[in-house]
C-alpha positions in Angstrom: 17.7 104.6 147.9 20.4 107.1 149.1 19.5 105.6 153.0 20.9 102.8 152.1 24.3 104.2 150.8 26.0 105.1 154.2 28.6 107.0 152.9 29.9 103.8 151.0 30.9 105.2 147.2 31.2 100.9 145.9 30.3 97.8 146.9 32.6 95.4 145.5 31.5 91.4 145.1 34.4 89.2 146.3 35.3 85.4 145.8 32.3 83.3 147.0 33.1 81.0 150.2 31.7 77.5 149.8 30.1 75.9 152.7 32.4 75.3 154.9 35.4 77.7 153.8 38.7 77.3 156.0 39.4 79.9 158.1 42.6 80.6 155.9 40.4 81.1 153.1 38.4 83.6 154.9 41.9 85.3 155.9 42.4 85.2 151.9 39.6 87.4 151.1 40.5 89.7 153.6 43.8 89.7 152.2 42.5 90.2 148.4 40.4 93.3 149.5 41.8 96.8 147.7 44.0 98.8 149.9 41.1 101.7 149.1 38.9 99.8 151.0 37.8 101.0 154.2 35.4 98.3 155.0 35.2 94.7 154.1 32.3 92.5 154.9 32.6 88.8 154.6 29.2 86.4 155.0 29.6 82.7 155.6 28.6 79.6 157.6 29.2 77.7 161.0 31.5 76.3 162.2 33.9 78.5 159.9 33.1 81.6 160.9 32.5 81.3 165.0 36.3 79.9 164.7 37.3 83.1 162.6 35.1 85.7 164.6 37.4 84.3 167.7 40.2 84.6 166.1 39.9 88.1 164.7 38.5 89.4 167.8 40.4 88.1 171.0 37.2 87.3 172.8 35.4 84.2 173.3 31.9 83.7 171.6 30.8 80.4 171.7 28.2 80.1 168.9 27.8 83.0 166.1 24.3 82.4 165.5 22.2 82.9 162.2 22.3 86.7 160.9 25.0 87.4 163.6 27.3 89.8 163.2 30.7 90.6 165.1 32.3 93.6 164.1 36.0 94.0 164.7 38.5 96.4 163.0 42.2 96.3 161.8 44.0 99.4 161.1 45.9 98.6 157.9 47.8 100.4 155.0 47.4 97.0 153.0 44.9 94.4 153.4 47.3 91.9 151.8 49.5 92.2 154.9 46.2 91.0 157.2 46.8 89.1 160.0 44.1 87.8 162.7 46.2 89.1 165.5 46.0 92.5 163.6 41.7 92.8 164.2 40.4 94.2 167.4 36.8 93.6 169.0 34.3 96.2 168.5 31.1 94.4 169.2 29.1 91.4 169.0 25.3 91.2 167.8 22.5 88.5 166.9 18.6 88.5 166.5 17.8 87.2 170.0 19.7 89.6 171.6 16.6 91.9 170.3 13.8 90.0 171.3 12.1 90.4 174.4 
């Protein structure tokens, strides 16, 4: 089970985003996370979080598909001060981009 850990000491549950969340909401949880927090993870659905991957990352990705991920980092002292502008783009990945 230790695999599984990666170095991460808690995994904190956050507010749940319904459906279709606003992208200010999503900005909200970000904003909510503790300032111990070195990573944040947020799940959620189209068209919601294509619009917020754009945002946070400066690049343009068209469609985040099913089980994609996009990976983008701020360097903060205090999540509550999060801004999109803040988040830089680190990388972009979905299940097709496996398949052969």
């Amino acid at each position: 089970m230790d695999d599984f850990k990666n170095g991460i000491d808690t995994i904190l549950l956050g507010r749940y985003l319904a459906g279709e969340a606003s992208p200010e909401e999503v900005f909200d949880v970000l904003r909510s996370a503790p300032d111990d927090a070195r990573f944040v993870y947020l799940f959620g659905h189209n068209p919601t979080f294509t619009w917020v991957a754009n945002n946070l990352s400066g690049v343009r990705i068209d469609n985040v598909p099913t089980c994609g991920v996009v990976h983008a980092q701020a360097n903060l002292e205090h999540w509550k001060k999060f801004q999109p502008q803040y988040a830089a783009f680190v990388g972009f990945h979905y299940p097709k981009q496996f398949l052969s």
